[in-house]
C-alpha positions in Angstrom: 8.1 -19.0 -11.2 11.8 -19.0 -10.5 13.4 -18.4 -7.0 15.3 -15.6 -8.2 12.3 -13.8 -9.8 10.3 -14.3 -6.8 13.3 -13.0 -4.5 13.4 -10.0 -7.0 9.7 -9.2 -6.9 9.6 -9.5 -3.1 12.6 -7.1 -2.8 11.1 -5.1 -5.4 8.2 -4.7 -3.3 9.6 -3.8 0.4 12.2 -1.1 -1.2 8.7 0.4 -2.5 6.9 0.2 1.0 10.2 1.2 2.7 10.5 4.4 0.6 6.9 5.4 1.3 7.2 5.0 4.7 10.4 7.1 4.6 8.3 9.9 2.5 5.8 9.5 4.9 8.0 10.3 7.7 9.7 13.0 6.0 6.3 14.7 5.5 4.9 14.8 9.0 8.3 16.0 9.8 7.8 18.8 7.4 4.1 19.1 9.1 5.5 19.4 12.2 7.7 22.1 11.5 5.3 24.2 9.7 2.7 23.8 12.5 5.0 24.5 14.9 5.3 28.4 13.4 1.3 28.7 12.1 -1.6 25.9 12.8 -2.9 24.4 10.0 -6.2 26.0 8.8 -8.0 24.5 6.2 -9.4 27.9 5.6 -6.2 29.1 4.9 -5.1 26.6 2.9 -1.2 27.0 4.6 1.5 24.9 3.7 1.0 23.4 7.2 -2.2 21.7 5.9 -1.3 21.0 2.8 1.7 18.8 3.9 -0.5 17.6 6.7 -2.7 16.3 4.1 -0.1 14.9 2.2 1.0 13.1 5.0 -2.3 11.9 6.3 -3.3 10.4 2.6 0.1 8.8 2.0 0.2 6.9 5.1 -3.4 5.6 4.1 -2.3 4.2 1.2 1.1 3.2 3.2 -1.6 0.8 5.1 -3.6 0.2 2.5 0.2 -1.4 0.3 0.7 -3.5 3.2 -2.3 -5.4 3.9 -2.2 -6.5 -0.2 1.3 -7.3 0.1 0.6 -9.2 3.1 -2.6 -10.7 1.5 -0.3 -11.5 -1.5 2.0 -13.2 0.2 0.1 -15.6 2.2 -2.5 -16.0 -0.6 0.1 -16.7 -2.6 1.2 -20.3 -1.6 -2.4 -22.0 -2.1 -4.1 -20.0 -4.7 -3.3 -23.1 -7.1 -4.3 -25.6 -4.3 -7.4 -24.2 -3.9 -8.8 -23.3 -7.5 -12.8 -23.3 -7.7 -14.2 -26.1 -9.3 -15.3 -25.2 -12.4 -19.2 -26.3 -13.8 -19.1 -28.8 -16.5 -21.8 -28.7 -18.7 -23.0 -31.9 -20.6 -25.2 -31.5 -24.0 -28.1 -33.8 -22.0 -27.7 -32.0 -18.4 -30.0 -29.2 -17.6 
């Protein structure tokens, strides 16, 4: 892989996480507004709860972007290294 399309992908891939995280931060401020006038009530179904679950559900999969970026990143590096041996079959082996 080149060092520029590697540089890309990796920039690529933090402006993605960094825009979540700002969505995700717009929306519990959002929340917190909206609570702040009525509680959330799941009963209700307000708009308190609804951006609350919004919020809630987008910084789970917030978490869950990081830890494979992060497990992409440092898996990265030796994944050729450490390829699994592959079986070799031989027409008088068993």
């Amino acid at each position: 892989m080149a060092v520029g399309a590697w540089v890309a992908t990796r920039r690529t891939l933090l402006l993605w996480l960094l825009c979540m995280a700002c969505a995700d931060a717009a929306l519990w401020g959002v929340y917190a507004a909206l609570a702040a006038q009525q509680p959330a009530s799941r009963r209700a179904c307000n708009a308190a709860y609804m951006a609350w679950l919004l919020a809630l559900n987008l910084l789970l999969l917030l978490a869950l972007a990081c830890v494979d970026a992060l497990s992409r990143a440092l898996g990265a590096h030796g994944a050729q290294a450490r390829a699994p041996a592959r079986a070799v079959c031989t027409p008088g082996s068993r």
